[in-house]
N, C-alpha and C positions, 0 to 999 in steps of 0.2 A: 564494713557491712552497713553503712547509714542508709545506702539503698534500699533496706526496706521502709526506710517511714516514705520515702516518696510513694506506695502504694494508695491507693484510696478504694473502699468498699462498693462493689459495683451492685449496682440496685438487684440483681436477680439472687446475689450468695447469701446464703444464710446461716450466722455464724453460731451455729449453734453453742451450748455449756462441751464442754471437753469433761467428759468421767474421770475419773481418779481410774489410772493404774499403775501397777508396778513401776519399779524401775528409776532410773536417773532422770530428771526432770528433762534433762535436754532429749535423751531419747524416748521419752512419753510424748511430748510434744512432737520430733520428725515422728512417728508413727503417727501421730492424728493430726501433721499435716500431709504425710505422705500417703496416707487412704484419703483424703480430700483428694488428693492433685488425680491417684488413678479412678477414684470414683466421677473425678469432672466437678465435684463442687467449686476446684478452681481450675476450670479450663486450659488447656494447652495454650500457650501466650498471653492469658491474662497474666496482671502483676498484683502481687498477694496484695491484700489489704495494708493501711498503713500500721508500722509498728505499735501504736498504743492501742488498735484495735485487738492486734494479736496479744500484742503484754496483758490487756485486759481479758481476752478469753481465755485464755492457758493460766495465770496468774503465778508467772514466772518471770524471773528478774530476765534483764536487758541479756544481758551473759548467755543465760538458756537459749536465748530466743533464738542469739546470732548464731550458738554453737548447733542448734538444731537445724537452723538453715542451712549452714555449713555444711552436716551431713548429708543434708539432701541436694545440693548442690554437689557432692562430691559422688553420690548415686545418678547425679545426668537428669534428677528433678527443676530443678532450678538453676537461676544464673542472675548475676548481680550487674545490673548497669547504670552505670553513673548516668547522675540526673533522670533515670526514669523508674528504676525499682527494681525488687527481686522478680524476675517474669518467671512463669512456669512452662520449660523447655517444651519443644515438643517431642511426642512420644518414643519418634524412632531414637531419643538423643537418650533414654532412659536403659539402664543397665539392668535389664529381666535376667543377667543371670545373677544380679546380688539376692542373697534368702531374704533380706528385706522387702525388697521392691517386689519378687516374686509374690511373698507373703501379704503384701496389698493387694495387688494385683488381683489375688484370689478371693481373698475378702471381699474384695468390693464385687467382683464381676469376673463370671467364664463366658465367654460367646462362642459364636460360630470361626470369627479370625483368630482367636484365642487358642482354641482347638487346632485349628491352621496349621498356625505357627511353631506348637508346641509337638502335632505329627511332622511340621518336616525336619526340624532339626533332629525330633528322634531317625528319623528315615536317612538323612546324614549319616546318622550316627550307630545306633543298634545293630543294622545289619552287618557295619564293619567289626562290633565288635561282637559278635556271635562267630564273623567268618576267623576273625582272630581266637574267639577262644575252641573252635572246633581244633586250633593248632596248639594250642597251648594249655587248653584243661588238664587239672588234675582230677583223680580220683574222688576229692572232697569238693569240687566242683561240679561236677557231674552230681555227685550223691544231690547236693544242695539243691541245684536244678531237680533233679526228679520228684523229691522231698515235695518242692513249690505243687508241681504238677499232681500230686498224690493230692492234696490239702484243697488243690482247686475243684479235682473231682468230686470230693468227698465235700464240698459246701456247695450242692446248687442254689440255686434260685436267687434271693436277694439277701443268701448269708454277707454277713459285713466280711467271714474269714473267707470269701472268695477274694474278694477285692485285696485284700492284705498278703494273701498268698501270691497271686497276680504282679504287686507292688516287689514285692522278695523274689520272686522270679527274676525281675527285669536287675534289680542291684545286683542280685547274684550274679545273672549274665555280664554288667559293664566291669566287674569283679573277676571275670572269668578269661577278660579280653587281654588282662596283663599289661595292660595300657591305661600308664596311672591320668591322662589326660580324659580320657574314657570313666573312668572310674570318679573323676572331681564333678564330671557331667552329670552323672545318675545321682551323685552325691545331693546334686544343686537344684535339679529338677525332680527329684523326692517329693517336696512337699507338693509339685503339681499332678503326676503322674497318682499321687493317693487321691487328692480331688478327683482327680477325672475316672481312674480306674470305680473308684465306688459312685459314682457316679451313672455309669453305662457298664454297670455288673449286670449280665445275662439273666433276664427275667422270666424264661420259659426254658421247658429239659433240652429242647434239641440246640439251643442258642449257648445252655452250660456247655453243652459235649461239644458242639463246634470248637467252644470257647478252648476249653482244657487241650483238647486233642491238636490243635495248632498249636499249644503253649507246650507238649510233647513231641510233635513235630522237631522244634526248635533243639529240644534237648536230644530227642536221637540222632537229629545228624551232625549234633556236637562230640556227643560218647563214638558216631562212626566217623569223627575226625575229617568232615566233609565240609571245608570251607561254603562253597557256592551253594551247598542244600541249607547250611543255616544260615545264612545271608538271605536267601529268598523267602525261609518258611519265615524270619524276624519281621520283613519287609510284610508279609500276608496280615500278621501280626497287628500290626504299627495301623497299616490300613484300617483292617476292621475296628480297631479301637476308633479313628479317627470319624467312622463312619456312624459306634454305637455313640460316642460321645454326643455327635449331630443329634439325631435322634432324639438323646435324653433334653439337648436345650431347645429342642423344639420341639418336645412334649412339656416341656417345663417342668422337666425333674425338680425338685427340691435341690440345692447343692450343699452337700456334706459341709459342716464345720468342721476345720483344721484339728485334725487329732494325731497324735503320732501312731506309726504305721507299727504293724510287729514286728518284734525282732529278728533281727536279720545279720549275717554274717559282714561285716564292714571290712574286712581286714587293709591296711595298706595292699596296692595290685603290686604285683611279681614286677 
């Protein structure tokens, strides 16, 4: 790992003090340099500063340093090469579905591709498992589902327990698909789907009832065991979120800090 001293400090970064938080020093350290790399303090292809800069702002032994780059090098952040430095990969090279990376990611910045990308892989995804659990629900699946749907009509406006019902909804559903590959997805995009969802949570009555009544949609034609009807109302779903989330970054919503979402039925899928 000697790659890193060949870096040198490029006149525009700015290295600021590192906070004291929690935790093992090597992973204090990747977290504050892993929100640099998605926030852009060090750009996609720059090569991090050299080692005594980093040893001096972290104020962590050499050990730390490398074991932290390590991890992020092992997340598709970074890459070591002889005689030029640690470079900072570029973006497509970074693993959005580790919870770490996700977890920066959000920190630092939602945008308009951000939203993109995180509607189509649901759109991949959700409608097939809606059309799978319309086959495969049980009893206490269905209950779950409807539950969500009760809880979203009964908080309009810019209750926070819309958006947390909304959240529980959708786990329920990848939970409901019996498809543990499905189920590791909702798992891992959790903490984005809570950003976003309280983020472009329906801020007028008839945008709540829209809201709710497609998220019932979803669950009747699961309980009438109707693959193609819950495939398409998911797919209505996916959209409009993709459409309010628009909206809120280009109204310049405020974006939620990370808080855990409520609780929700997890169980291993069937």
């Amino acid at each position: 790992m000697d790659e890193i001293g060949a870096g040198i400090v490029p006149r525009e970064t700015v290295l600021r003090p590192c906070p004291s938080q929690a935790g093992p020093g090597h992973a204090r350290v990747a977290r504050a340099l892993g929100t640099g790399i998605v926030a852009g303090e060090f750009p996609e292809g720059a090569v991090l500063p050299a080692e005594p800069v980093l040893l001096a702002r972290f104020g962590v032994s050499r050990t730390l340093l490398r074991e932290a780059v390590k991890t992020l090098s092992g997340k598709g952040l970074l890459e070591a090469r002889t005689r030029v430095g640690t470079r900072v990969r570029e973006r497509a090279a970074w693993n959005l579905f580790d919870r770490d990376v996700l977890a920066w990611t959000l920190d630092a910045s939602i945008d308009r591709r951000f939203l993109r990308d995180l509607a189509e892989i649901r759109l991949a995804i959700e409608p097939a498992a809606a059309a799978l659990a319309a086959e495969r629900r049980t009893d206490a699946d269905i209950a779950a589902l409807e539950s969500c749907v009760a809880a979203m009509r009964a908080a309009p406006g810019l209750d926070p327990a819309f958006a947390s019902a909304d959240l529980a909804f959708h786990l329920v559903l990848a939970d409901a698909s019996g498809n543990l590959f499905m189920h590791s997805v909702g798992a891992v995009t959790e903490a984005a789907l809570d950003v976003v969802f309280r983020m472009s949570r329906p801020t007028d009555p008839q945008a709540h009832e829209t809201s709710w009544r497609a998220h019932a949609a979803i669950a009747a034609a699961i309980r009438a065991g109707d693959p193609a009807a819950a495939a398409r109302a998911t797919e209505v779903v996916v959209r409009d979120g993709l459409r309010n989330g628009a909206a809120a970054v280009e109204a310049g919503a405020p974006r939620p800090t990370l808080v855990p979402a409520c609780p929700v039925r997890r169980g291993s899928s069937r």
